[in-house]
MARGU-900988 format. One record per residue: residue in three letters; x, y, z of N, C-alpha, C in turn. Coordinates in steps of 0.2 Angstrom, whole numbers, padded with zeros to 4 digits, always signed. Layout:
// MARGU-900988
AlaXYZXYZXYZ;...
//
This chain:
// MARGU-900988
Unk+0070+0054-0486+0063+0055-0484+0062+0063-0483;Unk+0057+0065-0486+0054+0076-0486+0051+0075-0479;Unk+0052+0080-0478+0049+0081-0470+0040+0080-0470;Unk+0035+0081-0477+0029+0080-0476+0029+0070-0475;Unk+0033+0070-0481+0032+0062-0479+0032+0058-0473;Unk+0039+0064-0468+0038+0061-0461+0036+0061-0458;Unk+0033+0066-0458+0026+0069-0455+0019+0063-0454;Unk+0016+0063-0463+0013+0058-0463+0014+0052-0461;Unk+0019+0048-0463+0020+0042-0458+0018+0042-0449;Unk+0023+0047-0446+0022+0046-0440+0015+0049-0437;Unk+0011+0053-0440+0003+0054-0439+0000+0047-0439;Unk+0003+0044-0445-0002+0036-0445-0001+0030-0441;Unk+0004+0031-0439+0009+0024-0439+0012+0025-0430;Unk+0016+0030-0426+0016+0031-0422+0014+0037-0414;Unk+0015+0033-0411+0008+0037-0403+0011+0044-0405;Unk+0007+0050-0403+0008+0056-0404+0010+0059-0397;Unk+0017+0056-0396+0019+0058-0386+0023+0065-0390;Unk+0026+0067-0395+0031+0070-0396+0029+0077-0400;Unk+0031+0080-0396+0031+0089-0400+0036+0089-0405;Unk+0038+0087-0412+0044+0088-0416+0044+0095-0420;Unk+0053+0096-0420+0053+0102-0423+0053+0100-0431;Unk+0052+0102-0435+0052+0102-0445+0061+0099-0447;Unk+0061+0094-0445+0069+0095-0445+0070+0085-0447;Unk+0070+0084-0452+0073+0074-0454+0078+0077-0454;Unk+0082+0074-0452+0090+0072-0451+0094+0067-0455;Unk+0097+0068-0458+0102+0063-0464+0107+0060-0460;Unk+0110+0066-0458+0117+0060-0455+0119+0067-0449;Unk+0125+0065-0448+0130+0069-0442+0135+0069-0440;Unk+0140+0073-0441+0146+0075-0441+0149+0079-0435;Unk+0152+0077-0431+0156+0082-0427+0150+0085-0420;Unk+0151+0092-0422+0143+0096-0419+0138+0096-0422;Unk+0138+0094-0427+0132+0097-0434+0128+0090-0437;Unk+0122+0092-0436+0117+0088-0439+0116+0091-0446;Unk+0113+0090-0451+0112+0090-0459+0105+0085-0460;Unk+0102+0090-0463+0093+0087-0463+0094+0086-0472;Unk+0088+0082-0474+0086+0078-0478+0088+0082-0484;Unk+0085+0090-0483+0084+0094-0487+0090+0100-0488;Unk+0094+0099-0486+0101+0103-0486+0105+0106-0480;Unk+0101+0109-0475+0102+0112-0469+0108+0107-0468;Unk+0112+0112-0462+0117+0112-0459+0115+0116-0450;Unk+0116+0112-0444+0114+0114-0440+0119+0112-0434;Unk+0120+0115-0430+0124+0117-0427+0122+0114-0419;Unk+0122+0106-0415+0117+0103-0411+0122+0107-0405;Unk+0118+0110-0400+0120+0112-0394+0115+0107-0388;Unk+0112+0102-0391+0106+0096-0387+0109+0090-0387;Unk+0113+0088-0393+0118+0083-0392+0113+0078-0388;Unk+0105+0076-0395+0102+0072-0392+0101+0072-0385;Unk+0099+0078-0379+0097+0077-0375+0103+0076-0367;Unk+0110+0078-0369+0114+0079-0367+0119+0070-0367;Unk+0115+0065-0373+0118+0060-0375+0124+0057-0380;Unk+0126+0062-0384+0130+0061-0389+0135+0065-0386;Unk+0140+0061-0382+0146+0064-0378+0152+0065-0384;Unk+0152+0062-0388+0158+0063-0393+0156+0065-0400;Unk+0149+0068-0400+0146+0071-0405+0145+0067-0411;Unk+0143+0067-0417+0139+0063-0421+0146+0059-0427;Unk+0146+0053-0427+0148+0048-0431+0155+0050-0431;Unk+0157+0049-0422+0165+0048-0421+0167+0041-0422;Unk+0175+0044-0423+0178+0037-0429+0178+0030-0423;Unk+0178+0031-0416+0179+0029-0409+0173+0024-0412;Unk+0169+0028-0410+0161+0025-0408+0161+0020-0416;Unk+0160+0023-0423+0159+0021-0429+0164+0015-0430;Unk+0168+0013-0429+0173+0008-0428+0173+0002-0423;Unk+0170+0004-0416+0167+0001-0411+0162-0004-0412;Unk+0159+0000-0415+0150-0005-0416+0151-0007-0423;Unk+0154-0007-0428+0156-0011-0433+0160-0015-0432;Unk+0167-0015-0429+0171-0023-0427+0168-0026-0423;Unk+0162-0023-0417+0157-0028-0412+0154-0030-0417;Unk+0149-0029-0421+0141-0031-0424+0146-0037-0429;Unk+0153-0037-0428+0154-0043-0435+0154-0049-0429;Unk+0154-0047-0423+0158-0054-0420+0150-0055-0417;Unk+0147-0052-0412+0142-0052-0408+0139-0047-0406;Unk+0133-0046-0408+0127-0039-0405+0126-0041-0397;Unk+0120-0048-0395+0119-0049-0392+0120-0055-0387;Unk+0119-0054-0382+0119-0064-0379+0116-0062-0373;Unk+0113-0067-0370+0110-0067-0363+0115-0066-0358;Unk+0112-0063-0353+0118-0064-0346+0117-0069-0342;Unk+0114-0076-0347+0117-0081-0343+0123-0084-0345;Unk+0127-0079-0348+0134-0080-0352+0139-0073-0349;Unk+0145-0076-0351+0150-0070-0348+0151-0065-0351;Unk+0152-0061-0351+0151-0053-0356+0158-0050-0354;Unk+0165-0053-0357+0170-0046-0353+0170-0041-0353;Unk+0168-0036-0361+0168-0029-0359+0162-0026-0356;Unk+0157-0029-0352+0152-0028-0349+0156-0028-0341;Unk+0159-0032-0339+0167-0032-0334+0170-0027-0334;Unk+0173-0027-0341+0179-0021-0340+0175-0012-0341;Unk+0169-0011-0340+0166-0007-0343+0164-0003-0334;Unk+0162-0009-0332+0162-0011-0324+0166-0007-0321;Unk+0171-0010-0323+0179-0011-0318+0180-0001-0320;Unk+0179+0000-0326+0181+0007-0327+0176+0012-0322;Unk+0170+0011-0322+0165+0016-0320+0167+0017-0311;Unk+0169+0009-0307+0173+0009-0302+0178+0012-0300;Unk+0182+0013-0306+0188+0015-0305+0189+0024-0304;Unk+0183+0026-0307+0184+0033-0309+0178+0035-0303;Unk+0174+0031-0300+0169+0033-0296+0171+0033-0288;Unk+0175+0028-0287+0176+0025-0280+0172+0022-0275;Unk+0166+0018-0280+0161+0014-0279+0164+0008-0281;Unk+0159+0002-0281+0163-0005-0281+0160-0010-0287;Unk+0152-0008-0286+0149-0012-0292+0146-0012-0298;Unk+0144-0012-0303+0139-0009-0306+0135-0015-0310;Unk+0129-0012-0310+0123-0016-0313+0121-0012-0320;Unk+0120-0014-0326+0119-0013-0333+0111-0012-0335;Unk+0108-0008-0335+0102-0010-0340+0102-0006-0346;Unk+0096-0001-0349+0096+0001-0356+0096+0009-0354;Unk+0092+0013-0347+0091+0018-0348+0090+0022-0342;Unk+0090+0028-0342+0091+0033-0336+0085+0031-0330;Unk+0080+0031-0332+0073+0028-0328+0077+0021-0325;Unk+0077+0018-0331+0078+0011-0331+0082+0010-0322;Unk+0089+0013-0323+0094+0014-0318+0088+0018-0310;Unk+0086+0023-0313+0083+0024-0305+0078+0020-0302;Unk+0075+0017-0307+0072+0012-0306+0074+0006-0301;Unk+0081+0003-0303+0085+0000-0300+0087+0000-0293;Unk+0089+0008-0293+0094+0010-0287+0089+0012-0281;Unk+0082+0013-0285+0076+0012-0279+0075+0004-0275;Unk+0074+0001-0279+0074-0005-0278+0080-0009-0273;Unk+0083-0006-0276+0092-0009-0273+0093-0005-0265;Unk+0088+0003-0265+0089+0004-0255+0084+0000-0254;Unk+0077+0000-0255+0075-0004-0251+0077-0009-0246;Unk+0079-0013-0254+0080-0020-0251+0085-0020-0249;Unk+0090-0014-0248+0096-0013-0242+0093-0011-0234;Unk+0089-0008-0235+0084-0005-0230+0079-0008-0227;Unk+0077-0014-0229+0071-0016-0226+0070-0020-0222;Unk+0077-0023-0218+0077-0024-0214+0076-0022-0207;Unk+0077-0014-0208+0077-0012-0203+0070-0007-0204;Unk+0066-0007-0207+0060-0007-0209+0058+0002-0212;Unk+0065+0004-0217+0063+0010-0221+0063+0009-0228;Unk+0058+0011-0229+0057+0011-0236+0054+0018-0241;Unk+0056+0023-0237+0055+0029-0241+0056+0031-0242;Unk+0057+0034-0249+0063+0038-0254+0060+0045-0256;Unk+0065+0049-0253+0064+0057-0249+0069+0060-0257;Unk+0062+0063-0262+0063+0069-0268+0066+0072-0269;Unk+0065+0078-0271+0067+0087-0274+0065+0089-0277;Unk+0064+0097-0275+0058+0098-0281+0063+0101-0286;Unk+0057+0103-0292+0062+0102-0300+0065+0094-0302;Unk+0064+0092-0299+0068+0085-0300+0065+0080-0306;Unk+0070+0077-0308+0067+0071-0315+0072+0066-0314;Unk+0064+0061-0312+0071+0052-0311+0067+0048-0319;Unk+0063+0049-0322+0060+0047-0326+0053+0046-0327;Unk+0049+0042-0332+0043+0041-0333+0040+0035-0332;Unk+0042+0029-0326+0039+0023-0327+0036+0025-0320;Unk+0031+0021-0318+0026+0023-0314+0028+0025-0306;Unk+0036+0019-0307+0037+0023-0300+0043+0029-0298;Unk+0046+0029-0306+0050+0034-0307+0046+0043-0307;Unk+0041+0040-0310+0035+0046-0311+0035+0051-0302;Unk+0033+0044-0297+0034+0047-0290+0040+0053-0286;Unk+0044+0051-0290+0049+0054-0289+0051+0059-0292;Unk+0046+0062-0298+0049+0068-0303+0045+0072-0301;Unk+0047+0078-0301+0042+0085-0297+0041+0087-0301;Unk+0036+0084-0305+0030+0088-0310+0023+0084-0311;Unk+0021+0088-0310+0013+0084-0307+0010+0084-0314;Unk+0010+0088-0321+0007+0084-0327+0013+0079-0328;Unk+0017+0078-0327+0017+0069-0329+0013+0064-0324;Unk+0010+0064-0320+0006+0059-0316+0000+0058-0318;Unk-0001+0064-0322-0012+0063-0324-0013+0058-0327;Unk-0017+0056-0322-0022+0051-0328-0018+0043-0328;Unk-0012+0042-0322-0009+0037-0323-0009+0034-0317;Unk-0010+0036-0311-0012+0033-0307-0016+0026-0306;Unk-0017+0022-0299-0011+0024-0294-0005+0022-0294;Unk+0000+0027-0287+0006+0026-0288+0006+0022-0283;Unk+0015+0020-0284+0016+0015-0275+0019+0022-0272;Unk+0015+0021-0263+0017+0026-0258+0026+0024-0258;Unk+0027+0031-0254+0034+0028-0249+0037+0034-0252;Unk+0036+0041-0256+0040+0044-0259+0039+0052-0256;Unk+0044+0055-0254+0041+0061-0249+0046+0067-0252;Unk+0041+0071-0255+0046+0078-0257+0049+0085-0253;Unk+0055+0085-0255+0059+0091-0250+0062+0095-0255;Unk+0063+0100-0253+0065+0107-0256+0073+0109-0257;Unk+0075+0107-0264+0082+0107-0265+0085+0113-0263;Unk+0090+0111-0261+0095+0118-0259+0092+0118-0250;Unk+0088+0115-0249+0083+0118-0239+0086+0113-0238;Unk+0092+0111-0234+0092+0107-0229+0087+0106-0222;Unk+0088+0112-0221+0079+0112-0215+0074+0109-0216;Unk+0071+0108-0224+0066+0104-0226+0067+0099-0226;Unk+0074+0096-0227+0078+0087-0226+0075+0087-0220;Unk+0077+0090-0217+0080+0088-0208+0071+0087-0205;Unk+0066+0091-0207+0058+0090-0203+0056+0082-0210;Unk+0060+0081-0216+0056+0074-0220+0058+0069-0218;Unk+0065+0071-0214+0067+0063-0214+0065+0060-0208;Unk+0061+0056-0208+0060+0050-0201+0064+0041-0201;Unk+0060+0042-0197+0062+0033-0196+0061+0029-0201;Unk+0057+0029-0206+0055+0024-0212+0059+0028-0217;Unk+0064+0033-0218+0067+0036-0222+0073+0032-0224;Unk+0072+0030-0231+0078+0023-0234+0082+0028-0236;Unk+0082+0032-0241+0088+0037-0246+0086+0043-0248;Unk+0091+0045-0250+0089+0054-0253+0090+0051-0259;Unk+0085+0055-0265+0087+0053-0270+0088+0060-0274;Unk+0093+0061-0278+0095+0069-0278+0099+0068-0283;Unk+0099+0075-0289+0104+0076-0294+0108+0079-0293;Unk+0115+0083-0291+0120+0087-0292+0118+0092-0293;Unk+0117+0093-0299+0115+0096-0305+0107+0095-0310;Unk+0103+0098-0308+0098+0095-0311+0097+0098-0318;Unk+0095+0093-0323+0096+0095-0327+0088+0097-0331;Unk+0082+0092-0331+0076+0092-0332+0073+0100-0329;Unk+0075+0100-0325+0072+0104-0318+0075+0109-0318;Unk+0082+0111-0325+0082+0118-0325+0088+0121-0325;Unk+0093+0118-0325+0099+0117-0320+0098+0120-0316;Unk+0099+0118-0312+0100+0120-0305+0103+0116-0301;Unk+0110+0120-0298+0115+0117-0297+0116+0118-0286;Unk+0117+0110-0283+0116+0109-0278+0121+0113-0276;Unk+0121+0119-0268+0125+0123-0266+0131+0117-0262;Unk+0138+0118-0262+0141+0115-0257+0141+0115-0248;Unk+0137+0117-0248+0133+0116-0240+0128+0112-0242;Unk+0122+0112-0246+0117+0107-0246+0120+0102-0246;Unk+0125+0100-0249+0125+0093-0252+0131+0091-0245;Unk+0133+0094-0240+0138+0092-0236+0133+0092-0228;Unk+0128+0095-0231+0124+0094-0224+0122+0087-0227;Unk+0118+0085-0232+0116+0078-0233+0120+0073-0233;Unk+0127+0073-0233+0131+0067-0230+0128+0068-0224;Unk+0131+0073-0220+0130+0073-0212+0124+0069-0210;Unk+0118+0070-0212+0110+0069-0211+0110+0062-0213;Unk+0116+0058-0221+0115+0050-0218+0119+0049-0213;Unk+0127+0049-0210+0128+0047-0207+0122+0047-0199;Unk+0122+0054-0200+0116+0055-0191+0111+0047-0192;Unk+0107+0048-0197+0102+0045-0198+0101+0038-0201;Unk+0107+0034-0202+0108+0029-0205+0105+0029-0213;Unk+0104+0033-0217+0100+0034-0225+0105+0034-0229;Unk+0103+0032-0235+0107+0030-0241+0105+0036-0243;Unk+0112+0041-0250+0112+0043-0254+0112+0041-0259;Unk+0107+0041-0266+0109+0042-0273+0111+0046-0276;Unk+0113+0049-0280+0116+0052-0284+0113+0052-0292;Unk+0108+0055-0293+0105+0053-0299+0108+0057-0304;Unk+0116+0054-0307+0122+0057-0313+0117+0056-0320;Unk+0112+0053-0323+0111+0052-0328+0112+0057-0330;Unk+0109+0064-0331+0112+0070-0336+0119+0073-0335;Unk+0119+0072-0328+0125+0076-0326+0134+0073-0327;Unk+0132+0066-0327+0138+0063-0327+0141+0061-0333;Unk+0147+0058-0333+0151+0055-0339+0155+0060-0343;Unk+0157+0067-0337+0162+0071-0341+0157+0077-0340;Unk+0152+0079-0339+0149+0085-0343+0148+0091-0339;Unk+0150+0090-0333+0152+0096-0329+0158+0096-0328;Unk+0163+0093-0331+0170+0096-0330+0174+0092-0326;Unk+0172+0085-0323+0174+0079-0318+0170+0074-0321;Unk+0172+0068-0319+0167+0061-0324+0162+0063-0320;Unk+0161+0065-0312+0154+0064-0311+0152+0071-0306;Unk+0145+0073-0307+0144+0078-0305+0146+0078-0296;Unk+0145+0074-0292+0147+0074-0284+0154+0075-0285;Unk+0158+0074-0290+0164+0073-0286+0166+0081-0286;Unk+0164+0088-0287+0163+0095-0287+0162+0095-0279;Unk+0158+0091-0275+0155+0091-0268+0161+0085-0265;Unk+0163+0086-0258+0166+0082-0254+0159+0077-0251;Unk+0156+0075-0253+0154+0069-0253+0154+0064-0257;Unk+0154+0057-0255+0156+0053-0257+0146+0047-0257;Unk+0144+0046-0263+0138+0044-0263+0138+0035-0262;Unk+0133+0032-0259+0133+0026-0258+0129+0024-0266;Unk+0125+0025-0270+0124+0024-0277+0123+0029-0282;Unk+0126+0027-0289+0124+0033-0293+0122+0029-0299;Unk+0119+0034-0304+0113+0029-0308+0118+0033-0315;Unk+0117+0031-0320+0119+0032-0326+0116+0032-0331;Unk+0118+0034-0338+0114+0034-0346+0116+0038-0351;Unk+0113+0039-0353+0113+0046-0358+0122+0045-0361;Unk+0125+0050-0358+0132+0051-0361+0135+0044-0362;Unk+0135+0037-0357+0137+0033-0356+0138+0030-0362;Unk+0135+0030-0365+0135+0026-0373+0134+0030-0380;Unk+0135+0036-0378+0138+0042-0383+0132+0040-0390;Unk+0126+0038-0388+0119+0037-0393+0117+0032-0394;Unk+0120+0026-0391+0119+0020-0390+0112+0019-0383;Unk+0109+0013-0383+0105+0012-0376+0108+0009-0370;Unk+0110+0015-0365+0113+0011-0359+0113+0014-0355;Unk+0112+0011-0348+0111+0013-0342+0114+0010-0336;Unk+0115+0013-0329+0120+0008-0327+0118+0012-0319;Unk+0120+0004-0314+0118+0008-0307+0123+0005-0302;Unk+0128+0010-0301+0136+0007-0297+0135+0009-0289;Unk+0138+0004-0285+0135+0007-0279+0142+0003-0274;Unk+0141+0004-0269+0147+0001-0264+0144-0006-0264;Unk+0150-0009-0263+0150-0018-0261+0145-0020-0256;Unk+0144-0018-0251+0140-0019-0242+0131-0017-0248;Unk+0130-0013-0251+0125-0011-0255+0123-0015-0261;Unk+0127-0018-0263+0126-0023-0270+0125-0028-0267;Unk+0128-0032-0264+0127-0040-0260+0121-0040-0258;Unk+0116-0035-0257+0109-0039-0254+0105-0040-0261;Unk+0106-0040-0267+0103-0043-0273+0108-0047-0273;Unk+0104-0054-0273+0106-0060-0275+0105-0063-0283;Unk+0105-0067-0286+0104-0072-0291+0098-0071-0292;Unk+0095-0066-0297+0087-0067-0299+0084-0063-0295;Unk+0087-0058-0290+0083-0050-0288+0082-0046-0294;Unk+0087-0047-0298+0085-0041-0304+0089-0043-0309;Unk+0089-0042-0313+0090-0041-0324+0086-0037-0327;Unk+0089-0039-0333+0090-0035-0339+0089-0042-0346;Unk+0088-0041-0349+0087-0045-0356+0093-0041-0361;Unk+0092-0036-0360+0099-0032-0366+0104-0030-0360;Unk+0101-0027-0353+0109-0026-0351+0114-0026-0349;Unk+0120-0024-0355+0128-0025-0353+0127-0030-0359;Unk+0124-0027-0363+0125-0032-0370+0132-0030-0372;Unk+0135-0037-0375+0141-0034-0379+0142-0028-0383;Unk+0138-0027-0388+0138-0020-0390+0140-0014-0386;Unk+0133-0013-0383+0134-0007-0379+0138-0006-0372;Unk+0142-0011-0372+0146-0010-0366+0152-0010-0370;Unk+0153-0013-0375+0160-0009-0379+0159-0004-0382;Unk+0154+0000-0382+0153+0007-0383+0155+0011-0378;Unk+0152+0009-0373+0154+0011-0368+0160+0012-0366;Unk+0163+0009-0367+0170+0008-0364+0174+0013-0369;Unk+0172+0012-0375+0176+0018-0379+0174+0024-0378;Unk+0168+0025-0376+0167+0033-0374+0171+0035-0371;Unk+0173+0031-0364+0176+0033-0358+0183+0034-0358;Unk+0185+0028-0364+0194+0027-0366+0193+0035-0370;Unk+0191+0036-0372+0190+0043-0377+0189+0047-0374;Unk+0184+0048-0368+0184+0054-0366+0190+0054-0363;Unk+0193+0049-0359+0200+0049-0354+0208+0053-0359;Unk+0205+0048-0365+0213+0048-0369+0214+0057-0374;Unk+0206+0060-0374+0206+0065-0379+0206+0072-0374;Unk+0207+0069-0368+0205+0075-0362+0198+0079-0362;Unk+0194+0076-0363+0187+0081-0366+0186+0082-0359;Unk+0186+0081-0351+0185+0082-0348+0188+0089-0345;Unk+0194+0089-0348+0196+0096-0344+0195+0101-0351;Unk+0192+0097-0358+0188+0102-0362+0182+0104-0358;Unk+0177+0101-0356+0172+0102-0355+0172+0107-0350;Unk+0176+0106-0342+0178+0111-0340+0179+0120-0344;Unk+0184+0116-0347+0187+0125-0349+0184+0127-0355;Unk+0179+0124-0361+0173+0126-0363+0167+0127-0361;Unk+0168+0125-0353+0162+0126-0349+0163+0133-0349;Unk+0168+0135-0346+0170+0142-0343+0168+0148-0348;Unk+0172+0145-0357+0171+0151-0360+0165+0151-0363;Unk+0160+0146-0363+0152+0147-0365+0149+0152-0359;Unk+0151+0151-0352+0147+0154-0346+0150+0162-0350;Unk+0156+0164-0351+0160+0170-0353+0156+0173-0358;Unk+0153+0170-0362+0152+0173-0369+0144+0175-0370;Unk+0141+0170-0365+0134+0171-0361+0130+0177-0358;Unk+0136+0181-0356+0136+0186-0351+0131+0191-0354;Unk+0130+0191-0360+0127+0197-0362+0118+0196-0363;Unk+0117+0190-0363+0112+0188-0361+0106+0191-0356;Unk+0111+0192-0351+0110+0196-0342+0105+0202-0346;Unk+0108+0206-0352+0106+0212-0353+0100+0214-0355;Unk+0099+0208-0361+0094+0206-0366+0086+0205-0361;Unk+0081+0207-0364+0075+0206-0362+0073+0198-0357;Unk+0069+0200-0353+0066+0193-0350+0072+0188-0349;Unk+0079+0190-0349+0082+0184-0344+0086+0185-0339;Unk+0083+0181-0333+0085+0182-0326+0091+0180-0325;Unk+0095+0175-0327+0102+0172-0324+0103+0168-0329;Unk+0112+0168-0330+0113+0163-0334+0119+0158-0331;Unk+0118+0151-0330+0120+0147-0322+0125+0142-0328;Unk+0129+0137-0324+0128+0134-0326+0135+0129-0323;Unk+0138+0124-0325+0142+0120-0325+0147+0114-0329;Unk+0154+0115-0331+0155+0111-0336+0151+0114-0341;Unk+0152+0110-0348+0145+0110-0353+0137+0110-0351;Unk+0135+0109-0346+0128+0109-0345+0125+0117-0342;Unk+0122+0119-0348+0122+0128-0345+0116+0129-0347;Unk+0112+0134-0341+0103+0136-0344+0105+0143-0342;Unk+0098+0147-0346+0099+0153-0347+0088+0155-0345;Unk+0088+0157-0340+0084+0157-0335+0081+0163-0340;Unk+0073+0163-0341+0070+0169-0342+0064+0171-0337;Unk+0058+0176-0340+0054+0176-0335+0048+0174-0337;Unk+0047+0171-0339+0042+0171-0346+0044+0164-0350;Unk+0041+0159-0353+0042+0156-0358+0048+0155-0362;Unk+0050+0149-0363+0058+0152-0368+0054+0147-0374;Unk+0051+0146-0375+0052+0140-0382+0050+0145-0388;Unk+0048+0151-0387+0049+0156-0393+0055+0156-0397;Unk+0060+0155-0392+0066+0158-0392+0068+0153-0394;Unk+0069+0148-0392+0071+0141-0393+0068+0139-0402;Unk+0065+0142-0405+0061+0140-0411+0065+0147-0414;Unk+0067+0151-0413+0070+0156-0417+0077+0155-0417;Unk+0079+0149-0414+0087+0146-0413+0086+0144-0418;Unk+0082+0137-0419+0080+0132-0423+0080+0136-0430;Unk+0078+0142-0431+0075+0143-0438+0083+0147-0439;Unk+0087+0148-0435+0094+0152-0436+0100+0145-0434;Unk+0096+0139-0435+0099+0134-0436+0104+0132-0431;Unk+0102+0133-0425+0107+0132-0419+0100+0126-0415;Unk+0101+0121-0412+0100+0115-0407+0098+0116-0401;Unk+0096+0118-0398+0094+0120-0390+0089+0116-0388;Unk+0086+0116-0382+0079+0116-0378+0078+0120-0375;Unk+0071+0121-0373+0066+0123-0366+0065+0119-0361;Unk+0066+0119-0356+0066+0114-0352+0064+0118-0344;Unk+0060+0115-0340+0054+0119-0336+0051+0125-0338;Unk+0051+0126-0346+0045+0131-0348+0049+0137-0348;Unk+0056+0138-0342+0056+0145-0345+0066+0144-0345;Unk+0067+0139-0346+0075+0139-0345+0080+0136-0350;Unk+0083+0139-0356+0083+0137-0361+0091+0133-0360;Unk+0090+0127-0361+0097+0122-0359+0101+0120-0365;Unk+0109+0124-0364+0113+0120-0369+0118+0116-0366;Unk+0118+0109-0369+0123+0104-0367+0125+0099-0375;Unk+0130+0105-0375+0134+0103-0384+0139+0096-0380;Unk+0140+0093-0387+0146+0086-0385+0151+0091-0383;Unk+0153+0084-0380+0161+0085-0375+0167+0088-0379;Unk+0166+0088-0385+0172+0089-0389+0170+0096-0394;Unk+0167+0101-0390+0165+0106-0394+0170+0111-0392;Unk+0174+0116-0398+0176+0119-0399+0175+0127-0397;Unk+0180+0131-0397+0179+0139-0396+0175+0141-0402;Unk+0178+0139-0407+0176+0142-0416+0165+0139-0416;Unk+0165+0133-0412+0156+0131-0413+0155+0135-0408;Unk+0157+0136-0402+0154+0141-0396+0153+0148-0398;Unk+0157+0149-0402+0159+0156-0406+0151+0157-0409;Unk+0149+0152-0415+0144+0151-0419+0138+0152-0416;Unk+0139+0148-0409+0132+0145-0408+0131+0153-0402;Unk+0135+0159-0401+0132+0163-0398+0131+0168-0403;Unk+0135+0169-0407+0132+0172-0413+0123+0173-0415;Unk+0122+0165-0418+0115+0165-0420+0110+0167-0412;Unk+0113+0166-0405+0108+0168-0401+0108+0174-0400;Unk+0113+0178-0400+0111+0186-0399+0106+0188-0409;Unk+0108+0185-0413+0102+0187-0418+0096+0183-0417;Unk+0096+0178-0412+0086+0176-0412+0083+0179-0407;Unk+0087+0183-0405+0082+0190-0400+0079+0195-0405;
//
């Protein structure tokens, strides 16, 4: 299909929520997308920091073909063992105890709201204390929780209970938290919001502040986690230790999956019929899952993503010098390049020199290439951005 054809189709046929760039896509190889019409492109978005092992790895490709001959789907009122052993892995590497499956990032925080409460509402908290720049998703109550006011127009109303504090100010913790304060809910590393990366005092004052305070911490990993800063999860860079974290994106290396692991004393207060999924922990995607994880473990990509974090931040440096950009930050694979002004120019002159990037909070242009990206594609992909200036 030509890119007018796709055009018209999706003017006709589907909602117009999506700014798309001129780009159909054929297939995908490695770091590289290949559009309809010949192009070869170089993905530093990796779907949105989701294709953890980059496009149509032999792992993943092999996975979901020996799974789709035996079984896609089944209900969970049946046993699912790789949905167990997917569990047992996210446990093992997290130091949490249990995990709950649905399809997606929101999905998950959706969840692990739900899941303080009803840890907390006995003792009658149920407020869930934000950050600003922050993104938990777009469902009505995940909206409450993302610090950007054009997602809420016109979609109101919301449920109360959600009170916003200023990432990095512990000060601003310490005057929001009261007695109806159930969890912090916080990303390491924000990814939506810009990276910006929590300082190791803020995040050690907010242990302190739940033990003072009896409040749960989340840990909102869905961009940050599953390898991509350089440890399977973004906390574990902080000597804390979180009571739940939410998951997705990398998890299923382009499959749909979500997931919400938390301490034992915190999963018992959902009983039989507190909460489900229809798809999740489907056999499919929890044996994707599982081999992302055997993959990332068995192929090292975490101590790649590490030490391609380092020499992406390295090669970036000249950036600092170039017009309108103020810092260039980042973590692992997950790296923004701060302007003062607008980035999606820039981001569109990526595009047209055939490199994958985003804009993301309007002025911070985010690359988070697969975990398995090489010096020779970092090489490439800083090449074409000193030529889209």
């Amino acid at each position: 299909m030509n890119l007018e054809e796709a055009k018209n189709l999706e003017n006709k046929y589907v909602f117009n929520t999506y700014g798309r760039f001129p780009l159909v896509v054929e297939k995908g190889e490695g770091c590289y997308l290949y559009s309809t019409d010949g192009k070869k492109y170089l993905d530093f978005l990796a779907g949105i920091a989701v294709n953890s092992l980059g496009h149509a790895h032999p792992n993943i490709v092999k996975c979901i073909s020996e799974q789709a001959k035996k079984v896609i789907h089944v209900s969970n009122f049946y046993h699912i063992p790789s949905q167990y052993l997917l569990g047992k892995k996210l446990c093992e590497t997290s130091g949490l105890d249990r995990a709950f499956f649905c399809n997606s990032g929101a999905e998950a925080n959706e969840g692990a709201i739900k899941l303080a409460r009803r840890y907390q509402s006995q003792k009658g908290k149920d407020e869930i204390i934000y950050f600003s720049q922050s993104f938990h998703g777009r469902t009505i109550t995940t909206l409450m929780a993302t610090d950007k006011d054009k997602y809420r127009v016109g979609f109101g109303p919301f449920p109360p209970g959600f009170i916003r504090a200023e990432y990095n100010n512990i000060n601003d913790v310490v005057e929001k938290v009261n007695k109806k304060t159930a969890a912090l809910l916080v990303e390491p590393i924000q990814g939506e919001g810009g990276i910006n990366i929590a300082s190791k005092e803020f995040m050690g004052a907010l242990s302190d502040l739940r033990e003072d305070k009896e409040i749960l911490i989340i840990f909102d990993e869905v961009q940050c986690g599953i390898g991509r800063t350089g440890k399977w999860f973004g906390f574990q860079h902080y000597d804390v230790q979180p009571d739940i974290i939410t998951l997705a994106k990398a998890l299923g290396g382009g499959v749909p999956i979500g997931a919400i692991v938390a301490k034992n004393e915190i999963s018992d207060v959902l009983k039989q019929g507190d909460h489900g999924s229809t798809f999740g922990g489907n056999p499919l995607v929890t044996s994707v899952g599982l081999t992302v994880m055997n993959t990332i473990e068995s192929d090292k990509l975490i101590q790649n993503s590490e030490k391609m974090g380092k020499y992406l931040l390295k090669n970036l440096e000249f950036m600092l010098d170039m017009p309108h950009v103020n810092d260039v930050r980042g973590m692992g694979l997950m790296v923004g390049i701060e302007f003062d002004e607008s980035c999606s120019e820039y981001v569109k002159r990526c595009f047209e020199n055939n490199l994958l990037v985003s804009c993301t909070r309007d002025k911070v242009v985010r690359l988070v290439p697969p975990l398995i990206v090489s010096k020779n594609e970092i090489n490439e992909a800083v090449e074409i951005m000193k030529k889209s200036f």
